[in-house]
N, C-alpha and C positions, 0 to 999 in steps of 0.2 A: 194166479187167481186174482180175483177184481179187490178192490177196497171198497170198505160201505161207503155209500156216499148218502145218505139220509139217517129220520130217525125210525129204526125198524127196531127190529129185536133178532137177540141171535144165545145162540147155544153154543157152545165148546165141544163137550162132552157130556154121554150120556150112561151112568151107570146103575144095572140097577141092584140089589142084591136083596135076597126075603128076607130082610129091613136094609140097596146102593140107586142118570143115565150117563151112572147104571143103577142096574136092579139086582138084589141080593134076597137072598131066603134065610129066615132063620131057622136049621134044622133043629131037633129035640137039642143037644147041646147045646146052642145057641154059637157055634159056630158059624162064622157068614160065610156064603156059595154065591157066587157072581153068577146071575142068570142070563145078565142079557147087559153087552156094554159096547158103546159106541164112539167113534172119535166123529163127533159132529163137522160137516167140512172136510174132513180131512181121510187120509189112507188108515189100514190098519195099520196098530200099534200094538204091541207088549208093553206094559209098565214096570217098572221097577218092582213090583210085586207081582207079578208073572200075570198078571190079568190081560186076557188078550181084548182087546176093543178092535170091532168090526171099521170096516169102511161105511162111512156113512152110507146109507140106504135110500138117502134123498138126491144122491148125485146125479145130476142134470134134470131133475125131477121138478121142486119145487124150492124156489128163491135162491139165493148163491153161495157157493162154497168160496172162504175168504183163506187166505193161508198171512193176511197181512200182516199178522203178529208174528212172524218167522221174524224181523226184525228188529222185537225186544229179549230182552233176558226177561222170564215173568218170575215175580219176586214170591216165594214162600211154596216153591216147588222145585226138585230136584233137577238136575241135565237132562236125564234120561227121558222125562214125564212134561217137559214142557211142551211137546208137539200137543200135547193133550188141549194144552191152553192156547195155544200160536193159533190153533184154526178153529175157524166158526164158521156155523150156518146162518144167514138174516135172512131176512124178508121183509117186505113192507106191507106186509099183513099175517092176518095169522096162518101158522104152520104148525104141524105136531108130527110126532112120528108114534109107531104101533106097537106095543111092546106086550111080544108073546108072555104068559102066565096059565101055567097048566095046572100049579097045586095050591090045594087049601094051604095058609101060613101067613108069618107077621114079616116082613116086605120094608126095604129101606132103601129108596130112589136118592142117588149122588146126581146130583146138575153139576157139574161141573163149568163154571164160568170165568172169564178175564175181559176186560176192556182193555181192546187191543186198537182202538181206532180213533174215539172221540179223548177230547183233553179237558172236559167239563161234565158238570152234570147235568140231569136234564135233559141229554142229548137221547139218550136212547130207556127208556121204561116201558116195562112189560110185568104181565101177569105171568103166574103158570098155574095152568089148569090140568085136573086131573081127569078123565074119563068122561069130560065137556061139563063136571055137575061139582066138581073141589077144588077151588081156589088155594092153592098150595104154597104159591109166594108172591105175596102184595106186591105190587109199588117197586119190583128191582130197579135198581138204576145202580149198576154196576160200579160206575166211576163214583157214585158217590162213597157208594158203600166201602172199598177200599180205593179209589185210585184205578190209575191206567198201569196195565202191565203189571197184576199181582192176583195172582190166584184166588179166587171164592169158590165156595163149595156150599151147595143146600142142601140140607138132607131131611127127607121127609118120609117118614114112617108112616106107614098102612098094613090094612088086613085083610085076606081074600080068604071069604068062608062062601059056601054054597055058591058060587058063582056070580058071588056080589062083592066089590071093593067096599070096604069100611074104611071112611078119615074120617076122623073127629064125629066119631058116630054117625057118620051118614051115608048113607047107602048108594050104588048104583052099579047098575048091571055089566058083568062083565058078557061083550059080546063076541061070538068066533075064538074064545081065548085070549086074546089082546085086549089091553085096555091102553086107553090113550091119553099121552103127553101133547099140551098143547100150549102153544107162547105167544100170548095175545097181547098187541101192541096197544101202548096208550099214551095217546095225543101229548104232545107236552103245553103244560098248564092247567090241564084236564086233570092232572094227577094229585 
């Protein structure tokens, strides 16, 4: 697979769970159910906690699947679960993927992230937008936040009642069942 060669934005993985991309649901117990999880970039995986993550859904679709982190150790993640981190999706614009949601419940999106390419910061920042209308995390800039080659993980809890997502009380429609993850690049020095 290619290496990034600009400043774009990119994704790892995608978990979600009703409260994980992925996505998770929280049933009555408050047990979490992996609804929908992805290996961004990369093939399917099992993780060390049996969670299976699809093949990315963007391959050959939209901007490039990178595996160029296969040549670190990524720090504060097991053996078994670093392909999770080794590959990514960029672009050098924005991209999102669709993330089916069929039941009312309280919902917890895992991004799954590692700076596997740049050695500064700066280099690569991005938004992530939720459903085109919830700004869900500011300003990433991976490398800053821990370093190249070290696991981060975002997690962002929401609510889907009557066919509308609630973040931070604000509303918007869910459409066809999916509601959309979206990674919007930003300029550097603009940030």
């Amino acid at each position: 697979m290619l290496s990034p060669t600009g400043n774009g934005n990119s994704l790892s993985t995608i978990l979600l769970l009703p409260l994980l991309l992925g996505v998770s649901r929280i049933p009555g117990s408050r047990c979490l159910e992996v609804i929908y999880a992805i290996n961004a970039g990369g093939e399917s995986h099992t993780d060390s906690y049996g969670i299976h993550y699809t093949k990315d859904p963007l391959m050959n679709k939209v901007g490039t699947a990178s595996d160029y982190g296969k040549q670190l150790i990524i720090g504060r993640v097991n053996n078994v679960d670093q392909i999770l981190y080794q590959t990514e999706r960029y672009h050098h614009n924005t991209f999102g993927y669709d993330v089916p949601i069929s039941q009312d419940g309280d919902y917890v999106m895992i991004l799954k992230f590692c700076e596997v390419y740049f050695n500064s910061p700066n280099m690569k920042v991005f938004d992530v937008v939720l459903n085109g209308d919830h700004t869900v995390v500011t300003d990433l800039d991976i490398f800053e936040r821990v370093g190249r080659g070290v696991a981060h993980d975002e997690y962002v809890p929401f609510r889907v009642q009557g066919g509308k997502l609630i973040y931070n009380d604000e509303e918007s429609d869910i459409l066809a069942g999916k509601i959309r993850v979206e990674f919007i690049k930003l300029i550097p020095g603009q940030v």
